[in-house]
N, C-alpha and C positions, 0 to 999 in steps of 0.2 A: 374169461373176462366176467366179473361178477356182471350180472344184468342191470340196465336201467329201470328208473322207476316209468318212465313212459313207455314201457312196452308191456305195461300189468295192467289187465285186467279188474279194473278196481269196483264197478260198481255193485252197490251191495254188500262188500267183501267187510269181512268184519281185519281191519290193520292194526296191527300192537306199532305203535310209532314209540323209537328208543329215541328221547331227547334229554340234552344236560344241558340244564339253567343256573349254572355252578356260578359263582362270582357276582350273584345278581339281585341277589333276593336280597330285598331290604324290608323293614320293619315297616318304612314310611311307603308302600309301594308307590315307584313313578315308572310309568309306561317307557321314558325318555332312556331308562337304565337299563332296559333291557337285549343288552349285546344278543345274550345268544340265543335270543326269541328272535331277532332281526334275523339270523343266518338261518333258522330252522324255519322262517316264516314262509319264503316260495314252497317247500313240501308239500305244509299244513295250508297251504290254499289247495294248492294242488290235487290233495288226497279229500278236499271239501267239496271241491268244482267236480270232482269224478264221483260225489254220492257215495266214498265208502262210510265205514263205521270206523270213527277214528277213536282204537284207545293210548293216551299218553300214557310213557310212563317215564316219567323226569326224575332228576335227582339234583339233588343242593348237597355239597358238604357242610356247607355253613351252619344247618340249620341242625338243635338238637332239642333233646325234649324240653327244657327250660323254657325254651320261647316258640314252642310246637304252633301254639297260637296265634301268635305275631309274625308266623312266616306260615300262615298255613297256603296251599296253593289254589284256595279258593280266591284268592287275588287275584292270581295269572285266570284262572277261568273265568271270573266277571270278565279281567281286558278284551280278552279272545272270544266272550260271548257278544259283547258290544262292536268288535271291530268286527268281525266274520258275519253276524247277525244271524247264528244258527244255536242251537242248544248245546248245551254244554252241562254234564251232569259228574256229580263228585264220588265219587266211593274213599273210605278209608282204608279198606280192605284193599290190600292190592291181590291178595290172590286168593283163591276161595269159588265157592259155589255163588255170592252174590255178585262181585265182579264179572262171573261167566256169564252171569244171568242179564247184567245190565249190558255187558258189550253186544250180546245178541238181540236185545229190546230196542235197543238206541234204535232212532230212525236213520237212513242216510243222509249225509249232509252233516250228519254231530257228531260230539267230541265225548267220553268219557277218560275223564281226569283221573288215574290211578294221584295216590299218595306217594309223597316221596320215598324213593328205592335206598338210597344212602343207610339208611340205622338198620334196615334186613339182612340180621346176619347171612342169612341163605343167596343174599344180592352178593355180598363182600366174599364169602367163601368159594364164592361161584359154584355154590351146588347144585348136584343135577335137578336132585328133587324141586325147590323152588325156581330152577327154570322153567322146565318140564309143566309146573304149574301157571307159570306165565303165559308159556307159548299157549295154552287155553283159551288163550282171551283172544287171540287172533289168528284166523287163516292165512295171513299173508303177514308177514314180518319187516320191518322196512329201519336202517338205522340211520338216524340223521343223527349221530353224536360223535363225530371224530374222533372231538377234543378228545373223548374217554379210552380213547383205540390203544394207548397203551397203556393201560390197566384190563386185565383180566377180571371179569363178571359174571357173575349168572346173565345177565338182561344182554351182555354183546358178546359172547362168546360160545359160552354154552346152551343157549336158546338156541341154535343156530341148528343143534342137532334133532329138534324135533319138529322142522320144519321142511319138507321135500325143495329142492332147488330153484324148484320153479316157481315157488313163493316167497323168498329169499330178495329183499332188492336196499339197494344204496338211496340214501336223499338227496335230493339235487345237490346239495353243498357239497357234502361227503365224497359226491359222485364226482365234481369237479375236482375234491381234492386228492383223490385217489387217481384220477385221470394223469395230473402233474407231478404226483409223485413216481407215476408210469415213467413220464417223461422223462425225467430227471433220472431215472435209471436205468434205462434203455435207451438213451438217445445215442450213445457211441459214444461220440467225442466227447469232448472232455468242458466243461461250464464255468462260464464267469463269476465268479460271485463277488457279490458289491454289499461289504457291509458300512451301515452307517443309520447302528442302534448305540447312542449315546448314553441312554437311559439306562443301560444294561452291559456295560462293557464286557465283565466278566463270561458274562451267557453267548457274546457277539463273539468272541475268543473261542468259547467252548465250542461254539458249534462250525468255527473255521477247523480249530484244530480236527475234527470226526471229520469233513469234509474236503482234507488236504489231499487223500486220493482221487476225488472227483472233478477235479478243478485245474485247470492250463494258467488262471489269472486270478488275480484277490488284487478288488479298488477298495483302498480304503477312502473313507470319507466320515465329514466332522469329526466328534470328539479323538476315534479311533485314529485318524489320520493327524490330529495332531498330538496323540501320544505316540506314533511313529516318529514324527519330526523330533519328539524328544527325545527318543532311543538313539537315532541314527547322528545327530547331533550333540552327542554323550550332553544333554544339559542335565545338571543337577538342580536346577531350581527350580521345580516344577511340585504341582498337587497331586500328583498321582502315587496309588499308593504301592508301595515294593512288590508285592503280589502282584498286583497288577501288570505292571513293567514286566517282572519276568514272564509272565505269562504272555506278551506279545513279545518279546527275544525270543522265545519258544516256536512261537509261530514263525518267526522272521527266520530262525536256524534250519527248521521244518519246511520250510516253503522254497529255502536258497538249494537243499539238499536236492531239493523232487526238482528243480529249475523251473520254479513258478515265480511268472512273473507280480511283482508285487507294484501298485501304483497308488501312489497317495494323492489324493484332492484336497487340500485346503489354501482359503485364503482367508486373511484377517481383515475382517472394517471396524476401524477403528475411531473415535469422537478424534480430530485434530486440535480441538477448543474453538474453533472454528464455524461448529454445528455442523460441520460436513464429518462424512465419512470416507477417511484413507484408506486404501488398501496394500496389506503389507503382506507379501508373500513368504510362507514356509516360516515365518517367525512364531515365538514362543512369545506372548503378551499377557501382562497379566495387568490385567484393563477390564473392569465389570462392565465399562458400557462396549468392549468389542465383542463382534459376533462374526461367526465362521459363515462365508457363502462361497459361491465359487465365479470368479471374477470371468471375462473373456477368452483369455490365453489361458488360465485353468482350465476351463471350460472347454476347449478345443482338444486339450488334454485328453480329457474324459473321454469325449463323446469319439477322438478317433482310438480308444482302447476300446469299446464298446462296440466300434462299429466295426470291428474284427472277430466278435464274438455272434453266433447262431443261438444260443441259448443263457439267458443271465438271471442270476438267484440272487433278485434280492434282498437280504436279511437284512431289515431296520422300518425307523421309521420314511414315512413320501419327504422326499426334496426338495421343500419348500423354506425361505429363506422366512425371514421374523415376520415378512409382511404376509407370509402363506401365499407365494407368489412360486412356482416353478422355477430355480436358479438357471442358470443360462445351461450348466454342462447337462441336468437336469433335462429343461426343454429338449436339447439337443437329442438325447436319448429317446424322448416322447416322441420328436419328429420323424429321426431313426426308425426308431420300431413299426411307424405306422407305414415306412415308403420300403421296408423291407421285410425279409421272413424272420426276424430279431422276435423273438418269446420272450419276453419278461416275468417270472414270476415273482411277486411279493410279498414278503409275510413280514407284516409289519408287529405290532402288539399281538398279546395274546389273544385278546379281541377285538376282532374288528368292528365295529357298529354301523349299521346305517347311514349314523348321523353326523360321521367323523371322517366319511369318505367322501372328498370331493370328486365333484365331474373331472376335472384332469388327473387325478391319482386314478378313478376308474375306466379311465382311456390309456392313462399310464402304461400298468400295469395289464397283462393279457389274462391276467387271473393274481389272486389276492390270498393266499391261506387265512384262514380264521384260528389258527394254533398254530404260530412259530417254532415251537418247541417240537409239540408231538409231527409237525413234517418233518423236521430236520432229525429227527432220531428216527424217520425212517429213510430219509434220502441217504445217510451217511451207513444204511445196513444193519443195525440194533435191532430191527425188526421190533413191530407192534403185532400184539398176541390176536387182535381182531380180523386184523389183514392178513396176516397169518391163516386163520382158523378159515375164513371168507376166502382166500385163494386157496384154499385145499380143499374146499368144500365145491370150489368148481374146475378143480381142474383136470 
């Protein structure tokens, strides 16, 4: 088991902390945008409150030389010197003799800001050499970057070699999301998974289809559930597009094969002209003011497919109807999960924010991925080259 970071030794310790700010960086910095500074944020208290020598070293893709300036990440270090109230000092050199020199100067309690890793060839090639020169900057090595776990690096992979084990640790986040991807692959039996990411149909498919051998049940729900209702009801009048369609008959033919149960949720509220809202079940509407929720007897639906399950994956956005209110079959599952041993995991968007998770979606859920994507291409077996290198390194 790779180690926690609450069992290190940190004070004094000069830490190379690996974080990616990818998706975030803007020209006009606003603190309110910043996703994946909100996930790496519990670490970097953490490694501040313990007095090490924290150096970052981030990376942007976004960001090229054209607007080197415009994105420089002297931005991110005013934030994090204003919110933290400790020093926070810039190098552009990320690896060298005066990067060594300032990560052993800093006092404890501060930050030294490497420059973005992203345009370093030596970062991208993952070469030894400028690992090698990396791990320099830190005694203890610490990766809070997931997201990046399956891309192969200098900074997550091959650093790793010139570090002894015992100073090798996960970030809190990382650590939680490698905890659940344990889970999810070691638990035995077989998991529920409830997709109902509308936003992303095609990705919502991709990642049933890799995860057909791990799974007894598939609930669909919203958009997905009611492009079921049009496959299974051969209707031809509908906006979806042929790819599409085939690509859930595939799943349907896939799923009927293994004898996996498939369960669809939807119901339609519809305007009657009336100012009320009707509810029509398993119909095809095409009506801009209906909206898909899930009615009582839907609902009851759900929550007793659910509550036949020990462990449920779910892929999508939280269950909240237009008024951002928990739908009934929804609730049901939140009640469920808290009065028994029901795990819920969630991965909602690529990124999850702070500012976009309510108090019942974080009760919801017993944990929340922060990368949909890179969990789900390891829960289905693709293997991620970081996880990879990190379990062979301790096992």
């Amino acid at each position: 088991m790779i180690p926690l970071i609450e069992n290190a030794d940190l004070k004094d310790k000069r830490v190379l902390l690996r974080l990616d700010f990818d998706h975030l960086f803007e020209k006009n910095f606003k603190p309110g945008k910043m996703q994946r500074f909100s996930i790496a944020e519990p670490t970097l208290r953490y490694l501040l409150d313990a007095k090490a020598k924290v150096v970052i070293a981030p990376s942007f893709t976004k960001v090229n030389k054209k607007n080197k300036a415009e994105y420089s990440i002297e931005h991110y270090a005013r934030y994090i010197c204003d919110l933290y109230k400790c020093n926070v000092y810039l190098t552009e050199e990320i690896v060298g003799s005066l990067p060594q020199k300032l990560s052993s100067d800093i006092e404890p309690g501060s930050i030294l800001f490497l420059e973005n890793l992203f345009n370093m060839d030596g970062e991208k090639n993952a070469e030894k050499e400028f690992a090698e020169k990396l791990s320099m900057l830190g005694e203890i090595y610490v990766n809070e970057a997931f997201t990046l776990s399956g891309t192969e690096l200098a900074s997550n992979t091959v650093v790793v070699d010139f570090f002894d084990k015992e100073n090798i640790y996960l970030g809190l986040n990382f650590s939680n999301e490698y905890s659940n991807i344990l889970k999810l692959r070691t638990e035995g039996d077989l998991f529920t998974l409830c997709l109902n990411k509308d936003d992303d149909l095609a990705g919502a498919l991709d990642a049933c289809e890799n995860l057909l051998e791990k799974v007894d049940r598939i609930i669909l729900l919203g958009e997905l559930s009611s492009m079921y209702s049009t496959v299974k009801n051969e209707i031809d009048n509908h906006n979806y597009s042929k790819k599409i369609i085939n690509r859930l008959k595939r799943v349907i033919n896939s799923a009927e094969v293994r004898n996996i149960d498939i369960v669809h949720i939807v119901d339609y509220y519809a305007d009657d002209g009336n100012s009320k809202a009707k509810l029509i079940r398993n119909e095809i509407i095409n009506n801009k003011k209906a909206y898909i929720d899930i009615g009582d007897e839907t609902g009851k639906i759900f929550s007793d497919a659910i509550s036949e399950s020990k462990l449920v994956f779910w892929l999508g956005d939280s269950p909240n109807n237009k008024e951002g209110e928990l739908v009934f079959g929804s609730a049901k599952i939140f009640e469920i999960a808290n009065k028994s041993s029901l795990y819920v995991i969630g991965t909602g968007t690529d990124t999850i924010t702070s500012n976009n998770t309510s108090h019942a979606e974080g009760e919801f859920f017993k944990f929340q991925s922060s990368c949909y994507n890179t969990f789900v291409i390891s829960v289905a077996g693709s293997g991620l080259p970081v996880i990879e290198k990190l379990e062979a390194k301790f096992k």
